[in-house]
ZAGUBA-518059 format. One record per residue (C-alpha): residue number from 1; chain; y, x, z. Coordinates in nm, 4 decimals. Layout:
BEGIN
REC   sepa   nunu         py         px         pz
REC    NUM      A          Y          X          Z
...
***
This chain:
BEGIN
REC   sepa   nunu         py         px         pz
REC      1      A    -1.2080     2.1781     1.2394
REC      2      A    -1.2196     1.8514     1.0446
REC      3      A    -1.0894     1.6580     1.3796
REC      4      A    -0.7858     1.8569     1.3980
REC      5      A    -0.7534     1.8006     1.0484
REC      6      A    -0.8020     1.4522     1.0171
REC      7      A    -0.5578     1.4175     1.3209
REC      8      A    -0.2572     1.6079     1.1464
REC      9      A    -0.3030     1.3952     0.8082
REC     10      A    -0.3404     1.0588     1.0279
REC     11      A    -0.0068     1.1354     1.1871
REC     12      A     0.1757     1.2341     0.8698
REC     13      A    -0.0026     0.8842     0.7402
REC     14      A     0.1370     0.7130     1.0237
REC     15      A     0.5091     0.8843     0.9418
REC     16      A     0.4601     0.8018     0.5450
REC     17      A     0.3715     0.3982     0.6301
REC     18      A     0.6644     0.3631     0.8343
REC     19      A     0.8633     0.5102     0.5250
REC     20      A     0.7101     0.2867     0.3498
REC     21      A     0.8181    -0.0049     0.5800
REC     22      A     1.2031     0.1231     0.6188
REC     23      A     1.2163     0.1624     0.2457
REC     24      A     1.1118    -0.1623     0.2113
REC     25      A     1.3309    -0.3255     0.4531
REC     26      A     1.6317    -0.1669     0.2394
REC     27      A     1.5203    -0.2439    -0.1108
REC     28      A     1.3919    -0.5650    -0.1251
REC     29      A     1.7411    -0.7280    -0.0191
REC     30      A     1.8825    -0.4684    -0.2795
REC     31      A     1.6933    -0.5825    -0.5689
REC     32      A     1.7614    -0.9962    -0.4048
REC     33      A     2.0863    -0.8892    -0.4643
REC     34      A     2.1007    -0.8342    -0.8346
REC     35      A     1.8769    -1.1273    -0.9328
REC     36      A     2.1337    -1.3114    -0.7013
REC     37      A     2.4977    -1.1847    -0.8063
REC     38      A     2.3705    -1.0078    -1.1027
REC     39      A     2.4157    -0.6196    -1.2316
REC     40      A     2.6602    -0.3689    -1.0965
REC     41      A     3.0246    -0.4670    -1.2537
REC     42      A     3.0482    -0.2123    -1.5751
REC     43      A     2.6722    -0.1045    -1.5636
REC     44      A     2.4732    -0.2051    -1.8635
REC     45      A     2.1343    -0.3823    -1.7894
REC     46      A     1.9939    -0.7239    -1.6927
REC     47      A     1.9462    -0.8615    -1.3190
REC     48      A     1.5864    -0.8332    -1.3201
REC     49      A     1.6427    -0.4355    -1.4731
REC     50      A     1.8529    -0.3410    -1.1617
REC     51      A     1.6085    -0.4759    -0.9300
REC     52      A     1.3248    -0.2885    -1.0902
REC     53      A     1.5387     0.0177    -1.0651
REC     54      A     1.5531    -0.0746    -0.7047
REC     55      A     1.2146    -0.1270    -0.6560
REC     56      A     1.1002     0.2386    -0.7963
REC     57      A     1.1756     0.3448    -0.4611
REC     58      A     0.9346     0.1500    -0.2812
REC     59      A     0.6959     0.2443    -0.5221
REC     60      A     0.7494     0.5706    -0.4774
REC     61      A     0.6710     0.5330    -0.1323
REC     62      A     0.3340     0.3529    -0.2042
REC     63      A     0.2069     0.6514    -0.4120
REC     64      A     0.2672     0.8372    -0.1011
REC     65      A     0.0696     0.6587     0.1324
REC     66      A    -0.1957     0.6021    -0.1095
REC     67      A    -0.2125     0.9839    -0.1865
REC     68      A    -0.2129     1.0668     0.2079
REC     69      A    -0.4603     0.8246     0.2555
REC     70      A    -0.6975     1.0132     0.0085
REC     71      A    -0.6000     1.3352     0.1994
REC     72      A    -0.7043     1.2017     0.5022
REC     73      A    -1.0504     1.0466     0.3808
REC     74      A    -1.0817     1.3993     0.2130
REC     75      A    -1.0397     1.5767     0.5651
REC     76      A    -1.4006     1.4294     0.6554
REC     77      A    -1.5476     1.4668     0.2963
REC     78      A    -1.5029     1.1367     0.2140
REC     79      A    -1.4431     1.0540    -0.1216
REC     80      A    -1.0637     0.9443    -0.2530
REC     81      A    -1.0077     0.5183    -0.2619
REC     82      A    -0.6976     0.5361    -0.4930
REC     83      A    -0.6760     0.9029    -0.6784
REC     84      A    -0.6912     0.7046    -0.9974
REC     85      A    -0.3842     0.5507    -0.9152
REC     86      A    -0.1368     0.8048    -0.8840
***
């Protein structure tokens, strides 16, 4: 049944933006950190590299929403918004 379906997704969507948000809340000051005091003592690599490094996670975490949010438009045979993306 598409409802149930949709319902399940929407929940795990729900789970993935708060991820998303958490992540978020963690990284950010991370990579502020490196452009701030600057790389990791005897680590190779700019500022601005480490906090790119930092930020994969968060975009990891985007990719997951996006992709859930295509699974649940899919549930009611709605086309995908961002399967170009990932």
């Amino acid at each position: 049944m598409k409802e149930e379906s949709f319902n399940e997704i929407s929940e795990r969507f729900l789970m993935w933006i708060d991820v998303l948000n958490n992540t978020s809340k963690d990284i950010i000051p991370q990579a502020q950190d490196f452009l701030v005091n600057g790389a990791p003592k005897d680590f190779d690599g700019t500022p601005e590299q480490w906090a790119e490094i930092a930020l994969r996670d968060i975009s990891k975490r985007i990719d997951d929403v996006l992709s859930c949010f295509d699974r649940m438009l899919a549930s009611i045979n709605m086309p995908k918004q961002f399967d170009n993306c990932y």
